[in-house]
C-alpha positions, 0 to 999 in steps of 0.5 A, spaced: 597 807 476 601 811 480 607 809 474 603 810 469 601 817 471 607 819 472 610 817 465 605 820 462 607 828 466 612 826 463 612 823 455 605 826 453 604 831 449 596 834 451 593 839 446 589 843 451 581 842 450 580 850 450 585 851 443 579 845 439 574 849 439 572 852 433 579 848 431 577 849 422 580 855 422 585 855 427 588 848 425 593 847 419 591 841 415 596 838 416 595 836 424 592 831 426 589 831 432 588 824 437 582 824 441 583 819 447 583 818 454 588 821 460 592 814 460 594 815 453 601 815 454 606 816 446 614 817 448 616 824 445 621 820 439 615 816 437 611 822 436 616 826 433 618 819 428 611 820 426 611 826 424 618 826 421 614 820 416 609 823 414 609 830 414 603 831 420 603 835 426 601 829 431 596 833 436 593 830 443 586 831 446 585 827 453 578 827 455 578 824 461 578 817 462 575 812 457 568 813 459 568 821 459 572 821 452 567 816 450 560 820 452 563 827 449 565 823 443 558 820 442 555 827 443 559 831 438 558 825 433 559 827 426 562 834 428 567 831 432 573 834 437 578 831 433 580 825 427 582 819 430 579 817 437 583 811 442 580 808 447 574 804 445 575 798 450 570 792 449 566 795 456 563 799 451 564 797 444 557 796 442 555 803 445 559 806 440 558 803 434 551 804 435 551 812 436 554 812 429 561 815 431 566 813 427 567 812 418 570 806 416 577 804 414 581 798 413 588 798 414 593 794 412 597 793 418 591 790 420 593 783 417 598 783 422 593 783 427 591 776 433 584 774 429 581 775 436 581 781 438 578 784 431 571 784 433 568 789 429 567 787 422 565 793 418 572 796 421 569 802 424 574 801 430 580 796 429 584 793 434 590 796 439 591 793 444 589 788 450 590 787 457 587 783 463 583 786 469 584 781 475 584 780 482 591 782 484 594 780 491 601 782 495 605 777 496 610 781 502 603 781 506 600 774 505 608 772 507 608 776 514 602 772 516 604 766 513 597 766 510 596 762 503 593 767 497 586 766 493 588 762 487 580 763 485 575 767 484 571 763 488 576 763 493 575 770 495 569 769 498 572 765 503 572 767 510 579 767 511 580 773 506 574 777 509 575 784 509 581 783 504 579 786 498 578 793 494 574 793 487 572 799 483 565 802 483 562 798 475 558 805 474 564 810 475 570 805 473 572 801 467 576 796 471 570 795 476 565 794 470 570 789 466 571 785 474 563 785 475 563 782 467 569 777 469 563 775 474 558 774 469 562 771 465 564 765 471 557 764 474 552 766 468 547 772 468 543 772 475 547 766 479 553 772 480 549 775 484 550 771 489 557 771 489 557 779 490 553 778 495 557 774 499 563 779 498 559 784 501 558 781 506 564 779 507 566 787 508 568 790 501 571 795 500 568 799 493 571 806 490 570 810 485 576 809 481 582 805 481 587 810 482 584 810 490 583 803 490 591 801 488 594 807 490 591 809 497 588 802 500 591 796 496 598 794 500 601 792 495 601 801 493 601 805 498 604 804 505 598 805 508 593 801 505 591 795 509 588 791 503 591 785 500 587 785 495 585 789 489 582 789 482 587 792 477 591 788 471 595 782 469 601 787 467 602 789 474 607 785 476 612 786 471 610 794 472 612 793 480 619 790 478 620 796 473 619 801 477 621 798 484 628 802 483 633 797 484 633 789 482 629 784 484 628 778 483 620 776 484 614 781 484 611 783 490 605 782 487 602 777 483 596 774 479 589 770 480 589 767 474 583 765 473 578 772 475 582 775 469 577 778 464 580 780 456 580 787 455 581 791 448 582 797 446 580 800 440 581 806 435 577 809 429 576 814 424 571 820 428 566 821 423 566 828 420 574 828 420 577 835 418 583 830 416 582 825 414 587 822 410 591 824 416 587 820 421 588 813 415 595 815 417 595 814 424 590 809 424 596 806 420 601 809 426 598 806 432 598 798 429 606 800 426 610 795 429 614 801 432 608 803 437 605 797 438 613 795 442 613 801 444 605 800 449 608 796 453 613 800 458 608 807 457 601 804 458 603 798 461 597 794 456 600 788 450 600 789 444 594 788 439 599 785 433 602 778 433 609 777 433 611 784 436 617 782 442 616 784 449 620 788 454 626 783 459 621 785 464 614 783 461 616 777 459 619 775 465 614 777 470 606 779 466 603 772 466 601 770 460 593 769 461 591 764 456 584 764 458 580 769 460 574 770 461 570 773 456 564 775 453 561 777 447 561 784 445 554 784 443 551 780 449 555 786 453 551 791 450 545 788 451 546 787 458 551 792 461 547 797 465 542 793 468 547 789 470 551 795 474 544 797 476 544 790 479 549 789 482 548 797 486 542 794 489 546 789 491 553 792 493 551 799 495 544 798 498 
């Protein structure tokens, strides 16, 4: 989102790719260096507070989004760019268990962890955080043309709301693949296709990434976007009223509950570590109930531990999903590339 750009120019400090190459020699061991994606956003006392406990030099490496940080990730197994990777998101958890990118470790934060999002049992990533990617729709919109907004998945495919929402491409974007799971999961294998088939019909719209999707068509983002309706997050709500400026007292865009599908990020040990006793450490940082407070108002996702308080504002305004879609990380796996083949023969045909 454009908030979560913004506190990122802001917030982040970036080691710069070029100064990692060949970075044996060039580096103390006392830094630790974290691999992530472009997203990744750590206020300056947080990072500072870190290394004032554990005497480390914290450095960051952004490598895209979660996909690209990902594939280089897969492609310097075992002689990696860094110590620690973050974000390793359910999407594409089984990929990277598979392509052998990650030592295991246990910490011992990880006791104070929700059950349901430790997937990987040999721990070679932990849980961080989740999020909910959702169909979003604007309120003032809906309102001006005394319109009733879709309350379900199902809904979006009425002829009412034909022309009405914008997705992100599942083969370049991870909120449009974690959509068509969402799909998936709601319809089961093979009847989802008919449900994108009537979408397209119905006149989507479908860009690469979600920065186009929120920030240039939704209405709800952009003063010239002309659809009501965009796949983005759960915590949006809370988001908008956060950066609205002034007071408000209700979101200018709301939640559909029930298209919501359960992301989780992931964090873990790169295999062939030059630190790795450093990279136990930030492991151990990342689950620390001072990072995980602070997630909430820097990336705007939710908190992997239990029992860590939420912002005012996200308690009054992110809707708690309590039940998502999911699927099993496994099956995900298994099947993700062809059902993005699928549904492009279907959508972009």
């Amino acid at each position: 989102m454009t908030y979560r750009h913004e506190a990122f120019l802001t917030l982040v400090v970036v080691l710069p790719a070029l100064g990692l190459a060949g970075c044996g020699s060039a580096e103390s061991p006392k830094d630790v260096v974290l691999v992530t994606h472009d997203s990744f956003v750590v206020s300056k006392s947080v990072r500072e507070e870190v290394e004032r406990e554990t005497g480390l030099r914290w450095r960051i490496l952004q490598s895209g989004d979660a996909g690209e940080a990902l594939t280089k990730a897969l492609l310097t197994a075992g002689n990696p760019e860094g110590d620690v990777f973050f974000g390793v998101d359910i999407d594409l958890l089984s990929r990277a268990l598979a392509g052998n990118v990650f030592d295991t470790y246990t910490p011992p934060q990880l006791g104070g962890v929700d059950p349901r999002y430790d997937l990987d049992p040999d721990h070679h990533v932990v849980p961080v955080d989740h999020s909910e990617v959702c169909a979003i729709y604007d309120r003032t919109w809906f309102t001006s043309r005394h319109l009733v907004p879709p309350r379900h998945l199902t809904d979006l495919v009425l002829r009412r709301y034909r022309g009405l929402t914008v997705v992100e491409n599942p083969a370049t974007s991870t909120p449009g693949l974690a959509f068509l799971l969402a799909t998936v999961a709601h319809y089961g294998d093979f009847s989802w296709h008919t449900f994108w088939e009537e979408l397209r019909a119905d006149k989507v719209l479908v860009t690469d990434g979600w920065e186009e999707a929120y920030n240039a068509r939704f209405t709800g983002g952009s003063a010239h976007g002309t659809y009501p309706i965009v796949v983005s997050y759960s915590t949006d709500p809370a988001a908008a009223v956060y950066f609205a400026g002034r007071k408000i007292e209700r979101s200018p865009v709301a939640v559909i509950p029930d298209t919501c599908f359960r992301q989780i990020e992931f964090a873990g040990i790169l295999r062939g570590a030059r630190n790795s006793k450093g990279a136990r450490k930030l492991i151990d940082f990342l689950l620390s109930e001072r990072f995980q407070a602070g997630m909430p108002l820097t990336m705007f996702v939710l908190p992997a531990r239990t029992g860590v308080p939420l912002p005012p504002v996200f308690r009054r305004f992110a809707p708690t999903i309590s039940h998502p879609l999911e699927l099993p990380a496994a099956k995900i796996g298994a099947n993700r590339d062809r059902w993005v083949r699928e549904w492009t023969d279907i959508v972009i045909r």
